[in-house]
TORKOL-4160 file (C-alpha; in steps of 0.2 Angstrom, whole numbers, padded with zeros to 4 digits, m for minus):
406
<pt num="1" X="m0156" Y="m0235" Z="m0070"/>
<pt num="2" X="m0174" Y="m0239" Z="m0073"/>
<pt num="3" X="m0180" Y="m0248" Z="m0090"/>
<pt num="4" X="m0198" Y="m0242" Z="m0088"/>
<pt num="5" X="m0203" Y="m0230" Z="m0099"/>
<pt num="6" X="m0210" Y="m0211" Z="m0091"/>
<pt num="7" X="m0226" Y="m0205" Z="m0094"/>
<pt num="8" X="m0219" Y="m0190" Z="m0105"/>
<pt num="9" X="m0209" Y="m0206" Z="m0116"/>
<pt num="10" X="m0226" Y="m0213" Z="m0118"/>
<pt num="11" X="m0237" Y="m0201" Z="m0123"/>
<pt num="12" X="m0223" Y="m0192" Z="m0137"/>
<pt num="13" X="m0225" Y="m0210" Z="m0143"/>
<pt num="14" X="m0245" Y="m0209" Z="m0146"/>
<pt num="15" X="m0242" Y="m0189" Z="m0152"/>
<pt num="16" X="m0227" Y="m0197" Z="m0164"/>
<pt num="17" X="m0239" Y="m0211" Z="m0170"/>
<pt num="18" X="m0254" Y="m0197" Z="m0174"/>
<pt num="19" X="m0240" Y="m0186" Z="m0183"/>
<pt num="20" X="m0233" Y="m0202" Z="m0193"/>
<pt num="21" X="m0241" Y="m0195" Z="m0211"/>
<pt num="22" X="m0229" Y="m0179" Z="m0208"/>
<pt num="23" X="m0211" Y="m0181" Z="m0213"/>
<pt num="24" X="m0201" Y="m0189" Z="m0203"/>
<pt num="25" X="m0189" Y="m0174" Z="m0200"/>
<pt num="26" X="m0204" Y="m0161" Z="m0197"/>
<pt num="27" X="m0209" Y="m0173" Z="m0183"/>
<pt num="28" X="m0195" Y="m0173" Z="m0175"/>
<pt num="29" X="m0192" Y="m0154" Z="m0174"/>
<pt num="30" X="m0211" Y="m0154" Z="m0168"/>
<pt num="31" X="m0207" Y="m0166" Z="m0153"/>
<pt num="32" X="m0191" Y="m0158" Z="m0149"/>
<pt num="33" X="m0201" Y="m0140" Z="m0148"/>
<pt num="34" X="m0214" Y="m0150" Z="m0136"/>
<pt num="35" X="m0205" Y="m0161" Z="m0124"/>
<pt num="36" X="m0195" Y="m0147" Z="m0113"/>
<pt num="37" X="m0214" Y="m0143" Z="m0109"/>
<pt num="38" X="m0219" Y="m0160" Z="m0107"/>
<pt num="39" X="m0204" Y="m0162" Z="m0093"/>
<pt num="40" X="m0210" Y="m0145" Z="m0084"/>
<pt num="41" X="m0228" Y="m0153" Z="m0084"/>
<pt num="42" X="m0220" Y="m0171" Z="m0076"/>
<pt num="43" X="m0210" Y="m0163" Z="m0063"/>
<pt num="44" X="m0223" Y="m0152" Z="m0057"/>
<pt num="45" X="m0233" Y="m0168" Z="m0057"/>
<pt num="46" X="m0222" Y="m0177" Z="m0046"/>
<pt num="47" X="m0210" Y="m0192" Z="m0049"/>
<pt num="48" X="m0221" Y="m0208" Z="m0053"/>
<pt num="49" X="m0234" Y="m0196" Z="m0063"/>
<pt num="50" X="m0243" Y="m0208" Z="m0076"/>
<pt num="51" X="m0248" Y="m0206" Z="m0092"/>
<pt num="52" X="m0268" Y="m0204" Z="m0086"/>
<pt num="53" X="m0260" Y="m0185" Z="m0075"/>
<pt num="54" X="m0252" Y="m0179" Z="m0092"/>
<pt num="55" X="m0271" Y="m0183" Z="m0102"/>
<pt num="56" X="m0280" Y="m0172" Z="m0089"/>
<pt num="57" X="m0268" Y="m0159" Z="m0091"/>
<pt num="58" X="m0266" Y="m0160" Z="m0110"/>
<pt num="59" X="m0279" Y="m0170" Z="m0118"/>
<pt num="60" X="m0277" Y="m0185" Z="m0127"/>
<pt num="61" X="m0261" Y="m0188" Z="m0136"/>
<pt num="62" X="m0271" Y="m0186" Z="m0153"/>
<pt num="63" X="m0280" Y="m0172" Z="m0149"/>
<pt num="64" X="m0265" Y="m0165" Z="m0144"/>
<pt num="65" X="m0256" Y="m0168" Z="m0159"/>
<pt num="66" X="m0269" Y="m0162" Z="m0167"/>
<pt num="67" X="m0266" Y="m0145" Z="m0160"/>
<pt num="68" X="m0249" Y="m0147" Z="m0165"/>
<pt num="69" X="m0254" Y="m0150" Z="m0185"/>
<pt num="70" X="m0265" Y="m0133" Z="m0182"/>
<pt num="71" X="m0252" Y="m0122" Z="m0175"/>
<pt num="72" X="m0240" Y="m0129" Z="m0187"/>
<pt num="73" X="m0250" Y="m0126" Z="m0201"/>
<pt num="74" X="m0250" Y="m0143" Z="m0207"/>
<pt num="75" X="m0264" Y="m0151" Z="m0215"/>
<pt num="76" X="m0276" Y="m0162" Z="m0204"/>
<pt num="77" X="m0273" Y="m0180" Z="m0202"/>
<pt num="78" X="m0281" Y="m0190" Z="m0219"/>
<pt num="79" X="m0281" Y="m0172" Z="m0225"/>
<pt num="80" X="m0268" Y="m0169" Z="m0240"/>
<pt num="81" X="m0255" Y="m0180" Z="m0232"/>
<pt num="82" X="m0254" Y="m0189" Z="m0248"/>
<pt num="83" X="m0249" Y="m0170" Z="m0254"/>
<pt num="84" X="m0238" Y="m0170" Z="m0243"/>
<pt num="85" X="m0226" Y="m0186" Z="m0249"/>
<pt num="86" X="m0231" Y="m0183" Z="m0265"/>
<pt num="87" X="m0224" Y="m0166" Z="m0261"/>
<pt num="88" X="m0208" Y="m0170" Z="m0255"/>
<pt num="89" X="m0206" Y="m0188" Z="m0262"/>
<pt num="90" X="m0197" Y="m0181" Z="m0278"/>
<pt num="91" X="m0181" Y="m0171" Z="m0283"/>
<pt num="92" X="m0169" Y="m0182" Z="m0268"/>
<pt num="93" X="m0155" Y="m0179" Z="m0280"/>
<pt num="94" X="m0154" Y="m0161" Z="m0277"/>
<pt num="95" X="m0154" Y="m0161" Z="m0259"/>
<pt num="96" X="m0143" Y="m0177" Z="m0258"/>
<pt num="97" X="m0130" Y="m0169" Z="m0266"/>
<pt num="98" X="m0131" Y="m0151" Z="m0255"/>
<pt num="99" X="m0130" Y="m0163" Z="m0240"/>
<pt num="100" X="m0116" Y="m0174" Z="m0246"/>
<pt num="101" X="m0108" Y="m0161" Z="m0255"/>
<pt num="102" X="m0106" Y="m0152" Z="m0238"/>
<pt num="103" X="m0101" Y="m0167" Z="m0228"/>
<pt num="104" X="m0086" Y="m0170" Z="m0244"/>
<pt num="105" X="m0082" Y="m0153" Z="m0243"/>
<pt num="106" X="m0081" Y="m0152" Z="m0222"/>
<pt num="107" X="m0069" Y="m0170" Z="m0223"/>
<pt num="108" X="m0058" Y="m0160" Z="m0235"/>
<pt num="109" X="m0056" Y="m0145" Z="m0226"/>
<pt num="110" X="m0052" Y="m0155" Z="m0209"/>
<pt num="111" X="m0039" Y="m0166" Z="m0217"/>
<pt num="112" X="m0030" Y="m0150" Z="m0227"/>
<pt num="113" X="m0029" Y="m0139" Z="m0210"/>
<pt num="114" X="m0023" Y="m0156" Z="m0201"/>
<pt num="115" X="m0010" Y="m0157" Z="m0216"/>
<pt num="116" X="m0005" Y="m0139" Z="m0214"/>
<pt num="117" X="m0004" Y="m0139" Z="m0194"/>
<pt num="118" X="0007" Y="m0154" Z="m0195"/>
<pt num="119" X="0019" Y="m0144" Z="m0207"/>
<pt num="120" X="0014" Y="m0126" Z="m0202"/>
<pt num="121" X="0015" Y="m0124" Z="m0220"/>
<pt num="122" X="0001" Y="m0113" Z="m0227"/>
<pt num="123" X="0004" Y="m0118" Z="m0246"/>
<pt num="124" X="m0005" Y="m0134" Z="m0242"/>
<pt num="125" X="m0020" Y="m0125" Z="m0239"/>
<pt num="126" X="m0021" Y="m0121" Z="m0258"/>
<pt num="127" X="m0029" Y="m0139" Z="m0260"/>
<pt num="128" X="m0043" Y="m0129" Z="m0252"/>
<pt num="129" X="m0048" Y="m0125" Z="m0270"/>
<pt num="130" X="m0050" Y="m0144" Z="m0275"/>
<pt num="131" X="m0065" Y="m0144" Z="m0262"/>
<pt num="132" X="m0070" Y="m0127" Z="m0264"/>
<pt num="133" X="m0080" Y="m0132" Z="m0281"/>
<pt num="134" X="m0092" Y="m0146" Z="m0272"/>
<pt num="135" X="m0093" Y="m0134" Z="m0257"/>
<pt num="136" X="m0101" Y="m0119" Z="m0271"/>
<pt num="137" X="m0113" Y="m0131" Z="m0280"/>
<pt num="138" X="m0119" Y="m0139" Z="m0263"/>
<pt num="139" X="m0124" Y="m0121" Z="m0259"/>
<pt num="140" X="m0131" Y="m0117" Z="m0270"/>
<pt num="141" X="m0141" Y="m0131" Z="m0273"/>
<pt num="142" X="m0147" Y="m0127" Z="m0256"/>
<pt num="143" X="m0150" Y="m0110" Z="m0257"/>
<pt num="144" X="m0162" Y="m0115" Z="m0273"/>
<pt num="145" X="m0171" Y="m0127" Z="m0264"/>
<pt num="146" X="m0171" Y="m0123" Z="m0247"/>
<pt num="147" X="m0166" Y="m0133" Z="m0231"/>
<pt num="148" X="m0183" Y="m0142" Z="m0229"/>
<pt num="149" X="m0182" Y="m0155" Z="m0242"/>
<pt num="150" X="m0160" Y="m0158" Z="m0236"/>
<pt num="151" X="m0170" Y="m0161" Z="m0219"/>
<pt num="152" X="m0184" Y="m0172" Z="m0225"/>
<pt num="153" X="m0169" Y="m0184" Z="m0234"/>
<pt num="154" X="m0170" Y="m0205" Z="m0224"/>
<pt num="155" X="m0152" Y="m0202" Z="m0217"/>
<pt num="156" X="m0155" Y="m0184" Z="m0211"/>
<pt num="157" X="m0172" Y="m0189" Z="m0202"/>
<pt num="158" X="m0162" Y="m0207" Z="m0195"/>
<pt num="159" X="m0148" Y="m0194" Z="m0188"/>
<pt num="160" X="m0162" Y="m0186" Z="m0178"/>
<pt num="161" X="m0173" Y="m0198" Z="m0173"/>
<pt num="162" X="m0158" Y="m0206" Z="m0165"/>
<pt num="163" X="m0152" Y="m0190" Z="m0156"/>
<pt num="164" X="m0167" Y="m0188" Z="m0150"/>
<pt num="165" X="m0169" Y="m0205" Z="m0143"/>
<pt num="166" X="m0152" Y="m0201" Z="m0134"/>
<pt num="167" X="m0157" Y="m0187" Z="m0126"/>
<pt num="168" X="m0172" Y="m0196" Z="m0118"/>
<pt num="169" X="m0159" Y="m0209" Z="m0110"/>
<pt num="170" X="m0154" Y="m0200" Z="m0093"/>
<pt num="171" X="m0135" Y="m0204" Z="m0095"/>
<pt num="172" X="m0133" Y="m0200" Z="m0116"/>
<pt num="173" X="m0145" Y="m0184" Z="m0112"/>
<pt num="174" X="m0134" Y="m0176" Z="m0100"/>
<pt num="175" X="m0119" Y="m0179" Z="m0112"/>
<pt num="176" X="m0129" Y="m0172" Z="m0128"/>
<pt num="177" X="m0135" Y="m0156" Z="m0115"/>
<pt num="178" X="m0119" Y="m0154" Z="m0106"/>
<pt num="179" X="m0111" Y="m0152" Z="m0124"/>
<pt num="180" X="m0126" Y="m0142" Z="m0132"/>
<pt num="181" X="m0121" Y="m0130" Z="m0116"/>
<pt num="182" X="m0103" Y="m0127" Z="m0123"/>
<pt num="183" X="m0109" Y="m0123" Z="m0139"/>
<pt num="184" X="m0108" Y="m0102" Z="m0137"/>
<pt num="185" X="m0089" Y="m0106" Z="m0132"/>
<pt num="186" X="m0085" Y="m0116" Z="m0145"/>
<pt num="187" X="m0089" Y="m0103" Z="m0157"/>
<pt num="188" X="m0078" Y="m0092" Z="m0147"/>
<pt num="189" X="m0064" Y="m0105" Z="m0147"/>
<pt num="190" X="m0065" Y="m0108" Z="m0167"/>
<pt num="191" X="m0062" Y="m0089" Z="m0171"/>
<pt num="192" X="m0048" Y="m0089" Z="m0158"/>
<pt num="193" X="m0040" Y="m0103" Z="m0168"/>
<pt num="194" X="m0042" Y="m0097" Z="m0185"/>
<pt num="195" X="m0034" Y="m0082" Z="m0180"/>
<pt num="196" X="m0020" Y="m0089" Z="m0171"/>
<pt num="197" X="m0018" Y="m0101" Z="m0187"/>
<pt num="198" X="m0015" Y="m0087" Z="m0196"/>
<pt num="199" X="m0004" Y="m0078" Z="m0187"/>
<pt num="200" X="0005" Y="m0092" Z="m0185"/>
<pt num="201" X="0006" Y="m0096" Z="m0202"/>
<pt num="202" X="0013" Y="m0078" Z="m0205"/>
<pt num="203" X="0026" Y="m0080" Z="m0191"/>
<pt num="204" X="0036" Y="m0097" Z="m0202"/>
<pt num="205" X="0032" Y="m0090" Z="m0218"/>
<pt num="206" X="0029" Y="m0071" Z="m0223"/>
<pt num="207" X="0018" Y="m0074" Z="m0237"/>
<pt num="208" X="0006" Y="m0082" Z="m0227"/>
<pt num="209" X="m0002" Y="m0065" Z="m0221"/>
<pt num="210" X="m0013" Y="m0067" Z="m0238"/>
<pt num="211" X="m0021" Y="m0079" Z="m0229"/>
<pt num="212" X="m0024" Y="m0071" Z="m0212"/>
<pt num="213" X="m0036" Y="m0059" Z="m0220"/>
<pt num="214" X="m0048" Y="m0076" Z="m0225"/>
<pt num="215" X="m0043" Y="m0081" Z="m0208"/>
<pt num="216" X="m0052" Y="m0066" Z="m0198"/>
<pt num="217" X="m0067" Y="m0068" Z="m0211"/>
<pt num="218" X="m0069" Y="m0085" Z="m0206"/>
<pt num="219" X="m0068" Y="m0080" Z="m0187"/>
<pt num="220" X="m0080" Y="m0067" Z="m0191"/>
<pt num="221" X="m0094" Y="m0078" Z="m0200"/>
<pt num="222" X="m0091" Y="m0092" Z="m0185"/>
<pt num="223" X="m0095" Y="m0080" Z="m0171"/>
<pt num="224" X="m0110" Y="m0073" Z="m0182"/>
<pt num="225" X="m0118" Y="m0087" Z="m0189"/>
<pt num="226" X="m0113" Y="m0103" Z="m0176"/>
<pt num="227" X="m0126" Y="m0094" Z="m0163"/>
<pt num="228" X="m0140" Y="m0093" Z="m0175"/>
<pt num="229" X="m0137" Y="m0111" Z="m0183"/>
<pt num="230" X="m0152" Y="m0115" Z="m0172"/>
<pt num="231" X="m0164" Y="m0103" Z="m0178"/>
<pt num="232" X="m0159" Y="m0106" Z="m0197"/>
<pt num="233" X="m0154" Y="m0121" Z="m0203"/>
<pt num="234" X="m0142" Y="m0116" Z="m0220"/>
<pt num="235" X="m0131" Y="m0107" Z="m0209"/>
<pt num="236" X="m0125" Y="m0126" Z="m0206"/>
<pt num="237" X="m0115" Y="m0122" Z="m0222"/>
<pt num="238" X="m0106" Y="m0109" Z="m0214"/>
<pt num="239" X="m0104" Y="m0118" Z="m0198"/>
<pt num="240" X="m0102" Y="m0136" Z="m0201"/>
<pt num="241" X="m0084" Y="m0133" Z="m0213"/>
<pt num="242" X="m0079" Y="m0119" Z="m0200"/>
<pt num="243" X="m0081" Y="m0131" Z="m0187"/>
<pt num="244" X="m0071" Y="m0146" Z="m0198"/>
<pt num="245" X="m0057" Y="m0134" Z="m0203"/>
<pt num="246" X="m0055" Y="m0129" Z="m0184"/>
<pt num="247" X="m0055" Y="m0147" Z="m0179"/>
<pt num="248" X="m0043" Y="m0154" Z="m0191"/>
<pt num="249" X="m0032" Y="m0141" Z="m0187"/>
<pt num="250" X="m0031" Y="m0142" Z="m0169"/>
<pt num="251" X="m0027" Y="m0162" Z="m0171"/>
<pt num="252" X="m0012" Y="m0158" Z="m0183"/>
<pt num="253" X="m0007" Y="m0144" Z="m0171"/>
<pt num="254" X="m0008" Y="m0159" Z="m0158"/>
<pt num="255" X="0001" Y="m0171" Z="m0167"/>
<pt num="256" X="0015" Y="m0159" Z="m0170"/>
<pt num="257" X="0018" Y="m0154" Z="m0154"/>
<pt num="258" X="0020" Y="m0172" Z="m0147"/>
<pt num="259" X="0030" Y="m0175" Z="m0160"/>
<pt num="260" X="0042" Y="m0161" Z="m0160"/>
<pt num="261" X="0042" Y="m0163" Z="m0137"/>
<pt num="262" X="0045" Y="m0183" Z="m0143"/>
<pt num="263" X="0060" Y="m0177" Z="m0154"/>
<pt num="264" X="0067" Y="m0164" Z="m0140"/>
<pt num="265" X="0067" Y="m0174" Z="m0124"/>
<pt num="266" X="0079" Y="m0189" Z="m0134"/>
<pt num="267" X="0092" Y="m0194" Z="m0126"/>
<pt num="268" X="0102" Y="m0204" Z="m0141"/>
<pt num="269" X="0112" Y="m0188" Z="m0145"/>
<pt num="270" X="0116" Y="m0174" Z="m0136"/>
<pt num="271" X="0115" Y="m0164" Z="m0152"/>
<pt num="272" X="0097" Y="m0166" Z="m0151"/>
<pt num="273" X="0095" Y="m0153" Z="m0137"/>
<pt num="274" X="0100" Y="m0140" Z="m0152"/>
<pt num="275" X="0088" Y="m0138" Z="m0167"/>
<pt num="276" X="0099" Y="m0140" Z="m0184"/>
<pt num="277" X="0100" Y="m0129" Z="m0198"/>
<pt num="278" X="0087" Y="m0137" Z="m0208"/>
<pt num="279" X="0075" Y="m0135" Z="m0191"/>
<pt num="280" X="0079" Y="m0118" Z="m0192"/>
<pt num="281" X="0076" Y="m0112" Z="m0209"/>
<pt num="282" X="0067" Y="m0124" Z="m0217"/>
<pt num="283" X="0077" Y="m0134" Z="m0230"/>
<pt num="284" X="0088" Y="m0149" Z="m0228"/>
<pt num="285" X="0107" Y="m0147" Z="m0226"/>
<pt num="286" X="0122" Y="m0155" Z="m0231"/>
<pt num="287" X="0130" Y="m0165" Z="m0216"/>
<pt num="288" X="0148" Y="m0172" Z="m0214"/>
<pt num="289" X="0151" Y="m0180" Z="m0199"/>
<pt num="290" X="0136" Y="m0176" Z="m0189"/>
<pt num="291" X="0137" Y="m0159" Z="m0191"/>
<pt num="292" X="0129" Y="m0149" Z="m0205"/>
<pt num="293" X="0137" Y="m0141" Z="m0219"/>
<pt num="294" X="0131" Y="m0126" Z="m0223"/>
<pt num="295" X="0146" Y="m0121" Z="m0235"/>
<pt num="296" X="0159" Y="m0130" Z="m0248"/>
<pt num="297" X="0175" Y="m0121" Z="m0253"/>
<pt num="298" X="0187" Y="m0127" Z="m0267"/>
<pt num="299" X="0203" Y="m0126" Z="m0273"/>
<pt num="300" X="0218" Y="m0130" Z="m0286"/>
<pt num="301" X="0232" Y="m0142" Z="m0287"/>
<pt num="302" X="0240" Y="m0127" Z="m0281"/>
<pt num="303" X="0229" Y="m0122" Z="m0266"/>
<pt num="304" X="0220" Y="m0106" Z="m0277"/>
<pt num="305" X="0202" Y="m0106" Z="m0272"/>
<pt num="306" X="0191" Y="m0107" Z="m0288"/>
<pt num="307" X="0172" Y="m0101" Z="m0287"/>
<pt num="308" X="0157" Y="m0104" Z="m0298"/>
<pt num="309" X="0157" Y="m0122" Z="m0292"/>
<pt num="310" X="0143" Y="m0131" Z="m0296"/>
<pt num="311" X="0140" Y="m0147" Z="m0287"/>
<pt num="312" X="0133" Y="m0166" Z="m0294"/>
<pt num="313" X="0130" Y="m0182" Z="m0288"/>
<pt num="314" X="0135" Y="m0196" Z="m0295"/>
<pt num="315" X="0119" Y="m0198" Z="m0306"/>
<pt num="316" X="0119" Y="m0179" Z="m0310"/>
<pt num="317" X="0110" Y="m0174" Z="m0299"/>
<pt num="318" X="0112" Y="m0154" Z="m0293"/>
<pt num="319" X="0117" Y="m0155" Z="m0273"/>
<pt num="320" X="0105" Y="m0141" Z="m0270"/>
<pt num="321" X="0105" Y="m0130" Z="m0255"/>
<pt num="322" X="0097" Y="m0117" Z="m0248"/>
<pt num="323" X="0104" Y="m0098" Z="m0253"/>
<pt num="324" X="0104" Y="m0085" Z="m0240"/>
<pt num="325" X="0107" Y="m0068" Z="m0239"/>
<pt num="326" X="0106" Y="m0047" Z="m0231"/>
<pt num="327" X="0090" Y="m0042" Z="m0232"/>
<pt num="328" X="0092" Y="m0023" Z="m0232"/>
<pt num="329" X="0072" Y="m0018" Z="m0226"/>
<pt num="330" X="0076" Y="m0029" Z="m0209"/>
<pt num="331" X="0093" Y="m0031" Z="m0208"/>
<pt num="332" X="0093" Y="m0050" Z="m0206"/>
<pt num="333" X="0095" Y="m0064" Z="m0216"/>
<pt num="334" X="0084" Y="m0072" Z="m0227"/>
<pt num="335" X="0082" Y="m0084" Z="m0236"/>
<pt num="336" X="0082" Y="m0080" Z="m0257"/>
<pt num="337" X="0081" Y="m0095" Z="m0265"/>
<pt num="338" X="0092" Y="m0112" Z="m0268"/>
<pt num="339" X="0105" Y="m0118" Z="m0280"/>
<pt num="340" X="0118" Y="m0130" Z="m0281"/>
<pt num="341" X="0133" Y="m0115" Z="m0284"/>
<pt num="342" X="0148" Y="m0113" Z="m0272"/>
<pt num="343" X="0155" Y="m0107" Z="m0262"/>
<pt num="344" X="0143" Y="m0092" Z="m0254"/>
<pt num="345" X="0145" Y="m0075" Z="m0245"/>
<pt num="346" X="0147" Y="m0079" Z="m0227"/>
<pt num="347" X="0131" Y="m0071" Z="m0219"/>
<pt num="348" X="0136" Y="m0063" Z="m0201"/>
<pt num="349" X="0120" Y="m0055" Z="m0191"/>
<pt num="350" X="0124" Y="m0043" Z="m0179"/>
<pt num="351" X="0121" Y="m0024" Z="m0174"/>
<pt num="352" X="0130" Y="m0006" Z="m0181"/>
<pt num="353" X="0132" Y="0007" Z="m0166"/>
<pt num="354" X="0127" Y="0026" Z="m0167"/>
<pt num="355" X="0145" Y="0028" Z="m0175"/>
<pt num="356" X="0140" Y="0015" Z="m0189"/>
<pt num="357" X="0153" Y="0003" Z="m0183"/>
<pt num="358" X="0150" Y="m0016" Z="m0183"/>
<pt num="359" X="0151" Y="m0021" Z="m0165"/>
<pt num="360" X="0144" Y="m0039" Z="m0166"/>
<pt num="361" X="0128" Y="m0040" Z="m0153"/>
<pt num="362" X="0135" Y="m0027" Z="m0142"/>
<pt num="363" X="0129" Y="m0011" Z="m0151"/>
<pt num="364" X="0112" Y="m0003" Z="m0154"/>
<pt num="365" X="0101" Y="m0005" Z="m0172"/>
<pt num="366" X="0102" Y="m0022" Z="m0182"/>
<pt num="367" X="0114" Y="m0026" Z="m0196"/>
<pt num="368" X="0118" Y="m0041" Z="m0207"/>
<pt num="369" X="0132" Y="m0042" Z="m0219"/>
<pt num="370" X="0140" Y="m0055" Z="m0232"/>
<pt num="371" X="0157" Y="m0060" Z="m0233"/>
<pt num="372" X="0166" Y="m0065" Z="m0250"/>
<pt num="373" X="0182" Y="m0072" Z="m0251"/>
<pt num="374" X="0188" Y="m0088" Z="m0242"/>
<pt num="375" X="0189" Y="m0089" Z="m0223"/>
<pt num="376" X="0205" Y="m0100" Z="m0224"/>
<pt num="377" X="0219" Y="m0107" Z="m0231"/>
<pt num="378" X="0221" Y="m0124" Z="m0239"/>
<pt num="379" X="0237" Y="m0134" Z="m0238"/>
<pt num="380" X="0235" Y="m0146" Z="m0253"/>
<pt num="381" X="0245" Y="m0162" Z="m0252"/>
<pt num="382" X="0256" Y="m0164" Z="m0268"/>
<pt num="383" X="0254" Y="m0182" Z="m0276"/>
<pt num="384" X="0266" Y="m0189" Z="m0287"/>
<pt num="385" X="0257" Y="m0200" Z="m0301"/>
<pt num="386" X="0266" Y="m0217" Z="m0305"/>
<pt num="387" X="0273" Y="m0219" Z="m0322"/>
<pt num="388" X="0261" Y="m0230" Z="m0334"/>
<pt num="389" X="0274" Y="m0241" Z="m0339"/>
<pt num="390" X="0289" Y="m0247" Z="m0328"/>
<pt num="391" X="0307" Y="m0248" Z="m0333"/>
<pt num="392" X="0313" Y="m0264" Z="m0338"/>
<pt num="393" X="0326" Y="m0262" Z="m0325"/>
<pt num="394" X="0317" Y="m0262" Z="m0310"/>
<pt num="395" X="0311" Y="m0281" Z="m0306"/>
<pt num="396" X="0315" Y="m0281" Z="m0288"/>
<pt num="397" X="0302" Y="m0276" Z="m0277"/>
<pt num="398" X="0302" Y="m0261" Z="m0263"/>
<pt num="399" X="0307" Y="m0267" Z="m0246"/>
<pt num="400" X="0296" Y="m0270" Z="m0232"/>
<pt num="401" X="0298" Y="m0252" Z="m0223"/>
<pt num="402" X="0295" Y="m0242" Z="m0239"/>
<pt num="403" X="0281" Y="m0229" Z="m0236"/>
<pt num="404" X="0268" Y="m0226" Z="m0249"/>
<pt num="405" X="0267" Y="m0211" Z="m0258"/>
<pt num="406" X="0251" Y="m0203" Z="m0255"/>
């Protein structure tokens, strides 16, 4: 690709420096208005047009920025300029702060969605309302002052200025118009994804369908103010956390999924292939042996089976687990809380036929019900305790093919 610079490059640069008294932020949305014409006029020129072609056509890059001023309704050059800083010069605090405020606020609402896709727990959005604060004063502070002093900011016009020159480089430019191109999808694509996050959410945990309604509001304010983020620049405070929260979520959402196919397609344990009982509902298990325990039973020296056990480790600990039981409304089971008290009802699912029988899963409407009492017998082993003290009499000791007592 060719170093040289066109004729249109070179004369935005003279109508750039004769506009150099304006902000830096209002001179770059003036050149971006301008140069789509400015290519028009070079490629009905033919390739190789200089600088002298675009002059005939246009005037002189001064008078032409001149014209510019005019339509723009901006003072002449030498004319007020000094207003014009002096006009924007002060209060950068207020505007600072609704610019940064909205970045703060953006990286907070990624990094909480990526949070809750990972564990498609919805409860971790309530950090939302640790960001929510600097997300309302950056608005307002913008919609006290306007946009046009958040655009005037150093950082603001330097983001510009350098998009700007990457879209006059032929291979950054087809990136940044390619991209620009996809822009009415990805408005589409972000109100599909809210949605599906809340359904999703609602899916794993049933009191996520609070948040669905927010959800759909969010896909609703994407698809109306992401198009129109052009024409007005504050709905970038709409957009721009939309945008973040859809993002961050889609990464957790990606990050889960390779790890749950990375934990599926192990071959160290065949038990792998089957998701366990915490995978299914949610809360670590009890295992013993490999094998999750989803029940503890015991009993007498006499083999009677005792209830209202409560379990402790050995530092005191409750050996909490997760209670289930019948819910009558669906007729499934559920979970209704967790304690450290055994032994519990065993929970069977399966279906009740026109008759009201229980028929397993070979009848018609749904059923679950929970069964007290102890699914088996125990056999406790008798142990005989050892006196304290030994008799007096007996010094010799057992012989080699004595068995313990156990």
């Amino acid at each position: 690709m060719s170093d040289k610079p066109t004729a249109v490059r070179v004369y935005l640069a003279r109508v750039r420096t004769a506009l150099a008294d304006l902000p830096a932020s209002e001179v770059e949305e003036i050149l971006e208005d301008v140069r789509p014409h400015l290519a028009e006029l070079e490629a009905e020129l033919g390739q190789g047009a200089r600088v002298e072609a675009l002059i005939e056509r246009l005037g002189s890059p001064e008078s032409y920025a001149a014209e510019l001023r005019a339509s723009g309704g901006y003072p002449a050059a030498g004319e007020g300029a000094t207003q014009v800083l002096a006009r924007t010069a002060p209060s950068l605090v207020k505007p600072r702060i609704a610019l940064w405020g909205l970045v703060f606020s953006a990286l907070g609402f990624a990094l909480l969605a990526f949070g809750a896709a990972v564990t498609v727990d919805p409860d971790v959005l309530i950090g939302l309302l640790l960001f929510a604060p600097v997300f309302l004063v950056s608005l307002v502070l913008l919609l006290r002052g306007g946009v046009e002093p958040v655009l005037a900011l150093p950082e603001v016009a330097w983001l510009r200025a350098t998009m700007a020159k990457g879209r006059e480089q032929e291979d950054t430019g087809k990136v940044l118009r390619y991209l620009g191109s996809l822009k009415p999808a990805w408005w589409v694509l972000c109100a599909v994804a809210l949605v599906a996050f809340g359904l999703l959410f609602m899916l794993r945990h049933r009191d996520a369908v609070l948040l669905l309604p927010f959800l759909i509001l969010a896909a609703v304010a994407a698809l109306w103010a992401g198009p129109r983020v052009r024409a007005d620049r504050r709905l970038l405070w709409v957009a721009v956390p939309i945008s973040a929260f859809v993002i961050g979520g889609a990464l957790g959402g990606f990050g889960a999924a390779v790890d749950l196919f990375s934990r599926g397609s192990s071959y160290s344990n065949p038990s792998s292939y089957y998701p366990s009982s915490a995978d299914r509902y949610g809360n670590d298990q009890l295992t013993y042996g490999g094998r999750d325990v989803e029940n503890v039973y015991a009993f007498d020296a006499e083999g009677k089976p005792l209830t209202e056990v409560y379990l402790y480790d050995e530092e005191g600990r409750p050996i909490t687990m997760t209670r289930y039981g019948c819910e009558r409304s669906s007729g499934s089971r559920q979970k209704i809380g967790e304690d450290n008290r055994f032994p519990r009802p065993k929970i069977e699912e399966g279906v009740v036929d026109d008759q009201g029988n229980y028929n397993g899963y070979n009848g018609y409407r749904g059923a679950c019900r929970e069964l007290a009492g102890v699914p088996f017998s125990a056999a406790i082993p008798k142990v005989t305790v050892p006196s304290a003290t030994p008799s007096p009499t007996t010094t010799t000791p057992p012989p080699a093919s004595a068995t313990p007592t156990r």
